[in-house]
C-alpha positions in Angstrom: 70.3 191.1 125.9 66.7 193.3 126.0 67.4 196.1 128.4 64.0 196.4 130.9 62.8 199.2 131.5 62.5 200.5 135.2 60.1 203.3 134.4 56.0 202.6 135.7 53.6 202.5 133.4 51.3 205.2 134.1 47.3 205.6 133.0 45.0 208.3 132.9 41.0 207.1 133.4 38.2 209.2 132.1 34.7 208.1 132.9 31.7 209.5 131.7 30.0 211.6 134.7 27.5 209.3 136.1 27.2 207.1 138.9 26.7 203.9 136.2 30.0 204.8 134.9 32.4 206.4 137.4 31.8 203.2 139.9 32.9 200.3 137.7 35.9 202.2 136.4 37.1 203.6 139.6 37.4 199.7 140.5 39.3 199.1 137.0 41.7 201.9 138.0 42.0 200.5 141.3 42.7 196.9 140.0 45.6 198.6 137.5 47.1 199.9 140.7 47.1 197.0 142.5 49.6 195.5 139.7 52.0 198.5 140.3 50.5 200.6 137.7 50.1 204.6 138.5 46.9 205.5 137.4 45.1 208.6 137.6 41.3 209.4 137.3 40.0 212.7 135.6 36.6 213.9 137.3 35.1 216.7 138.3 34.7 218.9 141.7 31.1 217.0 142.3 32.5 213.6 141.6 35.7 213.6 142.9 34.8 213.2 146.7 33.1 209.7 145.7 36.1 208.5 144.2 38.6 209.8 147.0 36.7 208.0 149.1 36.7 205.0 147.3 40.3 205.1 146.6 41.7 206.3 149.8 43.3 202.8 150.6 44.7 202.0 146.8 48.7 202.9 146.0 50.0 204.8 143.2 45.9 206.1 142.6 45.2 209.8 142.4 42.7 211.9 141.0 42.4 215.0 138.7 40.4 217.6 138.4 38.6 219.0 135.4 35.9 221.8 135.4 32.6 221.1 133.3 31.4 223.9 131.5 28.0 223.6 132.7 27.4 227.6 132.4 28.7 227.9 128.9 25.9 225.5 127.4 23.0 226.8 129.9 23.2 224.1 132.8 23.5 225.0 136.5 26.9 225.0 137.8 26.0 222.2 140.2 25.2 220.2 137.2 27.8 217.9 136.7 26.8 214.5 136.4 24.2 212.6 134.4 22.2 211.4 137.4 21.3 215.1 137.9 19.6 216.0 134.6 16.0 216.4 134.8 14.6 217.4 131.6 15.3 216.4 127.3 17.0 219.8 127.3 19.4 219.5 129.6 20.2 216.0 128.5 21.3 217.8 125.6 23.1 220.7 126.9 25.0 218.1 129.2 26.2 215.9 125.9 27.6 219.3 125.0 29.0 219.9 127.6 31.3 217.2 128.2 32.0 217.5 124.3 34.0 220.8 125.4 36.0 219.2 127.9 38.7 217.6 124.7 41.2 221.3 125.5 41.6 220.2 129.2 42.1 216.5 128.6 45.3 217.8 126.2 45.6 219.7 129.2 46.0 217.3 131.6 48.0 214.8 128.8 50.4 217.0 128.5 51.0 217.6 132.2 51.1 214.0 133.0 52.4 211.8 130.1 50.8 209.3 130.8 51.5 205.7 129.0 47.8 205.1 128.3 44.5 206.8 128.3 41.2 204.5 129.1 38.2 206.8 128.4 34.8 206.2 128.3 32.4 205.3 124.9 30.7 208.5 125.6 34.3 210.4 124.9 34.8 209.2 121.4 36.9 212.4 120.6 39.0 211.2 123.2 40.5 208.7 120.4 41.9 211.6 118.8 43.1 213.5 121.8 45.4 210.3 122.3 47.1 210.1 119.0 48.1 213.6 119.0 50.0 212.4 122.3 51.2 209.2 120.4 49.5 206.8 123.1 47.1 204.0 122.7 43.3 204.9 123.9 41.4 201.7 125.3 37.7 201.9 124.9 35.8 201.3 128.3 32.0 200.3 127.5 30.1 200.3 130.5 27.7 197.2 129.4 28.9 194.0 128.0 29.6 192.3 124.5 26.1 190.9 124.3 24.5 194.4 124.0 27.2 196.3 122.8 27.1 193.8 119.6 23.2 193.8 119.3 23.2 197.8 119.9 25.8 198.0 116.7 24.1 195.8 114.8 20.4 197.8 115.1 22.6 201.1 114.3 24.5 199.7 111.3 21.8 197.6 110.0 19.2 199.8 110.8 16.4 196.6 110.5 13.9 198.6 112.5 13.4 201.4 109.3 11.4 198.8 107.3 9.0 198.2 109.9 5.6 199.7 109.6 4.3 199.8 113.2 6.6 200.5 116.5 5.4 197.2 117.9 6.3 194.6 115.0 9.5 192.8 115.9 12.5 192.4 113.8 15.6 190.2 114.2 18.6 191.7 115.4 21.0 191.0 112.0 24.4 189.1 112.0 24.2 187.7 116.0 25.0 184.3 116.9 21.4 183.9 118.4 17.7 184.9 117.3 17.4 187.9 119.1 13.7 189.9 118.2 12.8 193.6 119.2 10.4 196.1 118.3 10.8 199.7 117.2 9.4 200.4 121.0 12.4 198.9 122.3 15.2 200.4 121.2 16.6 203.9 122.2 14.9 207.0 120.9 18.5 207.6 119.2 18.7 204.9 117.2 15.8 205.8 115.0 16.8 209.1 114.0 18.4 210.2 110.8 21.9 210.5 109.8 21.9 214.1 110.2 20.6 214.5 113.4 22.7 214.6 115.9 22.3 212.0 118.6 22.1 209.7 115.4 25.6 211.1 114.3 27.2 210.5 117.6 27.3 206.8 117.5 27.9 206.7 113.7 31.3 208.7 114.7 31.7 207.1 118.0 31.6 203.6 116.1 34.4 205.0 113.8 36.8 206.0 117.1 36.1 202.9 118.5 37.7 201.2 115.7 40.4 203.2 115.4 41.4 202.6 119.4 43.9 200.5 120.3 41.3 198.3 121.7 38.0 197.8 123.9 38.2 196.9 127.9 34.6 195.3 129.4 33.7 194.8 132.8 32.3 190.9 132.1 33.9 188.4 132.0 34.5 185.6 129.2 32.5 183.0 130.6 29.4 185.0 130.9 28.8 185.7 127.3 31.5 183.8 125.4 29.7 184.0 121.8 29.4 187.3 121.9 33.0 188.0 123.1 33.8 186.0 120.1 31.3 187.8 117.6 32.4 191.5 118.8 36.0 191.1 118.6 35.3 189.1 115.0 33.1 191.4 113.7 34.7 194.8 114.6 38.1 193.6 114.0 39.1 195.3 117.4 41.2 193.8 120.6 38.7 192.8 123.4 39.9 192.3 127.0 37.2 191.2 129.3 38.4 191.4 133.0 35.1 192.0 135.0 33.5 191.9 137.4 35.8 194.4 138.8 33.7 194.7 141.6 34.5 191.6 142.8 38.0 191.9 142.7 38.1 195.1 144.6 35.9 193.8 147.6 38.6 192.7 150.1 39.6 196.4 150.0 36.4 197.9 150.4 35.7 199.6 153.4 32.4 198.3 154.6 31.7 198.8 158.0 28.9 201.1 157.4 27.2 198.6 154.9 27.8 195.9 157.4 25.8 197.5 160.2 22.9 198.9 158.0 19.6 197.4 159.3 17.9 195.7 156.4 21.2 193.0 156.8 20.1 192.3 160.2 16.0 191.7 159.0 17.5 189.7 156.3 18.9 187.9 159.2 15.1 186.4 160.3 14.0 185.2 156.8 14.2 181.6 155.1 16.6 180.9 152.8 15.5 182.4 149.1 12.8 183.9 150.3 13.0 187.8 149.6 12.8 189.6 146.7 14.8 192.5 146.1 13.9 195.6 144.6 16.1 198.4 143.6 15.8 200.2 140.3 19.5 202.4 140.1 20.4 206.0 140.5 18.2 207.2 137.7 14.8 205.7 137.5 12.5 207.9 139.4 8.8 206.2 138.6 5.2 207.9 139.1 3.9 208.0 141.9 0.9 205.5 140.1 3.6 203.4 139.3 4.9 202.8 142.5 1.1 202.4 143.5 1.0 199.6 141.5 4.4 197.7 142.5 3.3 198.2 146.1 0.1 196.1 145.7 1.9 193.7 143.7 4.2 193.1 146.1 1.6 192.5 148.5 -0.6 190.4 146.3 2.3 188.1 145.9 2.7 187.1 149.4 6.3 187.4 149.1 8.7 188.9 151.4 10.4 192.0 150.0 13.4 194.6 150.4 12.4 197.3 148.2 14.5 200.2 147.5 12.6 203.5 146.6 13.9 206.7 144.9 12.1 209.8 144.9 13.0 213.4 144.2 14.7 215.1 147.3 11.6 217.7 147.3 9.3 214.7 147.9 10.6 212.6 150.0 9.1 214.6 152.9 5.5 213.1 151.5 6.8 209.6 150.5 3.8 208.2 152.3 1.5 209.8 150.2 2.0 207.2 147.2 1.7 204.1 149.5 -1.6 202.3 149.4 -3.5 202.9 152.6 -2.1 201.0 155.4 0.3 199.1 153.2 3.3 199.9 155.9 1.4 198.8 158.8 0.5 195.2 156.7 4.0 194.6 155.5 4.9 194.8 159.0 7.7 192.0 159.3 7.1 190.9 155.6 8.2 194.1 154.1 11.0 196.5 154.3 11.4 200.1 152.3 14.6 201.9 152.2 14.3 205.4 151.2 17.5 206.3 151.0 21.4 204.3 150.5 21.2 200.3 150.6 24.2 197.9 150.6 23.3 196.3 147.5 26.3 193.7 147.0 25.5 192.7 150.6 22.1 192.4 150.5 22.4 190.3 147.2 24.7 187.9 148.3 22.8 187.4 151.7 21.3 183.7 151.8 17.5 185.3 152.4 17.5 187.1 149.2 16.2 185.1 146.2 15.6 187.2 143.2 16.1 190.4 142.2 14.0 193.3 140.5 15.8 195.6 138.5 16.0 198.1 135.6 18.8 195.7 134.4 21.5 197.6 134.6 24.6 196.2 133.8 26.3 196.7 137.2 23.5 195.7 139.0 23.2 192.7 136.8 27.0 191.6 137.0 26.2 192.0 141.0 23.5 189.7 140.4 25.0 187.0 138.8 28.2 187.0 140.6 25.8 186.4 143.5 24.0 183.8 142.4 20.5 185.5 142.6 17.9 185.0 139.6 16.5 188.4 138.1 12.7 189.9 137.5 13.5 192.2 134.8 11.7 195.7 134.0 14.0 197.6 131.5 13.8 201.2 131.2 16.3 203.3 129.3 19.8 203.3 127.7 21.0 199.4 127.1 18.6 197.9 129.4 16.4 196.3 126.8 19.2 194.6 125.3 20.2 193.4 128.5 16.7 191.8 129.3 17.2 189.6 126.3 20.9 188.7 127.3 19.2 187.5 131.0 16.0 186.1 129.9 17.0 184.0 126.5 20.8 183.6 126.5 21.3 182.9 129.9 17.7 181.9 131.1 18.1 183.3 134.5 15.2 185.9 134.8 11.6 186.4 134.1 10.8 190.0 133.0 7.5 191.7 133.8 6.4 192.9 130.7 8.3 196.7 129.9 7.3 197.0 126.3 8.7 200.5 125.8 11.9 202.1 125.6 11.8 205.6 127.7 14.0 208.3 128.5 15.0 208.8 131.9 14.3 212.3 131.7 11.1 211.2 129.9 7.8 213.0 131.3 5.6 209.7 131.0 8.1 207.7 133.0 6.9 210.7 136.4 3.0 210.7 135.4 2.5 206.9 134.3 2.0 203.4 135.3 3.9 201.3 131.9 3.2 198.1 134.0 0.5 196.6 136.2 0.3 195.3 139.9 -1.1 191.6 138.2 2.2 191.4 135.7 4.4 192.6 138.8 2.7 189.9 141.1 3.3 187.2 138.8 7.0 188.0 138.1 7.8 188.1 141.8 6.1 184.8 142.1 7.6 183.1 139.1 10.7 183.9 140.3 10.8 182.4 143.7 8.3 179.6 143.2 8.4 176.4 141.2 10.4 174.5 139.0 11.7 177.4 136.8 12.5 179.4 139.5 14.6 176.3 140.9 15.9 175.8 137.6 16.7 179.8 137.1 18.5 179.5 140.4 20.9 176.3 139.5 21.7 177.9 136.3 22.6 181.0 137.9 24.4 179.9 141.2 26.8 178.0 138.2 27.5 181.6 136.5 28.1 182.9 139.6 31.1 180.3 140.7 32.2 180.8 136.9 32.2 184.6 137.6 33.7 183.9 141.0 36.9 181.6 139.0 37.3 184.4 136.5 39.0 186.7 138.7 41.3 184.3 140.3 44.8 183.9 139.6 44.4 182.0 136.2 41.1 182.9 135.2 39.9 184.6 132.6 39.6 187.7 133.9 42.7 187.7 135.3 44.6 186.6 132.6 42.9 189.6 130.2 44.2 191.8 133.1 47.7 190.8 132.9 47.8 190.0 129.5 47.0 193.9 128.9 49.4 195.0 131.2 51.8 193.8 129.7 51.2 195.0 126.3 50.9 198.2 127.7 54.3 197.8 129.4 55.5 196.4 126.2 53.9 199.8 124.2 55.9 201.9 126.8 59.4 200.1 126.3 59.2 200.2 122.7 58.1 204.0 122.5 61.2 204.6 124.7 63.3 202.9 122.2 62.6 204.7 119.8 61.7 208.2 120.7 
């Protein structure tokens, strides 16, 4: 008879150091503790508050501590997350940074022996670091198969190099669907070289990824099943899909303070999907011009709105100056700006709110859909073109408003220009909450959401990933006992 083994089965968590990233894998460590599983997240002095916080109620959860070495590439001490870089150079500098960091992860390996390590796409090194330990490293990509597999197949097919102009479309090679782009939108990154850097980092980082022991996403099956499929077929890697996370980790959420915020109680007054919300994440800071111009589109549409507005912490104090004249004083009732923390989840899954406008980041967009609330779509940066394409034409549950071009955050355009008009804006907002499509957008949508909402149940998909990888892991641990 098979002897069990009475040891836990420990895992260490790396995320990346930004908001994006940290967030839905603090919820996946969370989750792995709920099913008895010690796990342990590596951050830094800056982040680590965040994810006390958020973990303070969870069992057999702690957190590590890891020093950036900000000073040794030329960033400021204080500099120790992505949300904080302001400027190409220090974008670079920062990639560098965290780069150093492989000596303390053996580091902290060593120290803890942990069963597992679950790092993030942006640590492909981190692959390594784990054999040397003779543990498995699980791949965490913060986005989902659909743009994960149409990122990979722009960087390995390169289709875009034949092009002669950066607005001609090309197909996306190898996907299940008919997926065009331009040269405008795809990252910068993509379009270099093999010997430049940024260019080399996802050649290599494709090579770790497939030789990981396997890849976990926060999505879930249902949402993009094709592309589950294709990505686990084509890489010839293990998938486990056992998102959203966030929804499993809201009963232990603590949310008084998000309950009592104010906007829930305007919400309160309004019809049924009837507001638009507006809320572009941690790291798009527009022009002043451009938030001129969503401003009067808001107005022009006639539509009541929520709108969530980020600013750099030496301008806030003349906020007003971007506003057109007397907007505040018209939107009286109809409008609400919040200029500093909003209770997304809650706001989205209030009754009032109707659509969405977003940079379509994945988080915000799994919030979305779990919620059952249609998107206006206005990609910026990093995956969020792809993702446009995975709401608008796979799923068919937004209407974007025209983003043409891919752009940094720390880009210098994205602060001095307007990329998209109040008309376009206007339209967007109305298509989206008026009218058969929107009605139709919203059916399609709600039935994602309920699919999203079985996933995580006992039986689901997502729950079923969840416990099927736990107990390879636990099955990893036994037989490395045997035999060591």
């Amino acid at each position: 008879m098979e002897t069990k083994t009475c040891e836990q089965l420990k895992i260490l968590f790396f995320p990346y150091l930004a908001r994006g990233h940290i967030i839905p894998l603090t919820h996946i460590a969370k989750l792995f503790s709920s099913r008895a599983v010690k796990s342990t997240i590596i951050t830094t002095p800056l982040n680590a508050p965040f994810i006390t916080k958020a973990t303070q109620r969870s069992k057999d959860i702690e957190v590590t501590i890891i020093k950036l070495p900000s000073a040794e590439v030329g960033l400021p001490e204080e500099c120790e997350s992505a949300d904080l870089i302001t400027t190409a150079e220090m974008e670079v500098k920062f990639f560098e940074a965290t780069r150093l960091l492989e000596p303390q992860l053996e580091q902290i390996l060593d120290r803890h022996q942990p069963h597992c390590l679950v790092a993030d796409m942006f640590f492909p090194w981190a692959t390594d670091v784990a054999a040397k330990f003779e543990i498995p490293r699980l791949y965490f990509h913060a986005t989902g198969s659909f743009s994960m597999s149409a990122a990979l197949g722009v960087i390995i097919h390169r289709p875009h190099k034949k092009l002669l102009s950066e607005t001609e479309s090309f197909v996306i090679p190898g996907l299940p669907d008919e997926i065009k782009m331009t040269r405008n939108q795809i990252p910068d990154g993509f379009k270099l070289e093999d010997e430049v850097e940024l260019s080399k980092f996802w050649k290599g980082a494709i090579e770790c990824e497939k030789r990981s022991y396997g890849v976990i996403f926060n999505s879930f099956y249902e949402l993009e099943p094709d592309y589950a499929d294709h990505y686990k077929e084509m890489y010839g890697i293990k998938t486990w899909h056992i998102g959203p996370v966030s929804l499993f980790d809201k009963k232990g959420e603590d949310n008084t303070k998000a309950e009592q915020h104010q906007c829930l109680k305007w919400l309160d007054s309004k019809k049924p999907d009837s507001v638009v919300y507006i809320c572009f994440g941690s790291q798009t800071i527009f022009a002043d011009c451009q938030l001129l111009e969503i401003a009067a589109g808001l107005e022009a549409s006639g539509q009541d709105f929520i709108w969530v507005v980020k600013k750099q912490k030496k301008e806030i104090e003349l906020i007003e100056e971007w506003l057109p004249e007397g907007f505040e004083k018209r939107m009286q009732g109809r409008g609400l700006i919040i200029r500093d923390w909003a209770p997304q989840v809650l706001i989205l899954e209030h009754k009032a709110v109707g659509a969405f406008l977003c940079h379509c980041g994945w988080n915000s967009i799994l919030e979305a859909v779990s919620a059952g609330i249609p998107l206006i779509t206005w990609p910026v940066s990093a995956d969020n073109f792809f993702i446009e394409k995975l709401v608008t034409q796979i799923l068919r549950v937004g209407v974007g408003v025209g983003a043409e071009k891919w752009v940094s955050f720390v880009d210098e355009s994205l602060k001095t220009e307007a990329s998209v008009k109040r008309d376009a804006i206007e339209k967007a907002v109305t298509r989206s909450l008026k009218g058969e499509e929107a009605e139709e957008m919203r059916k399609r949508v709600k039935a994602i959401g309920e699919m999203a909402s079985r996933a995580i149940k006992d039986g689901g998909s997502s729950f079923s990933d969840l416990i099927a990888l736990i107990e390879e892991l636990k099955t990893q641990m036994t037989r490395k006992k045997r035999y060591s």
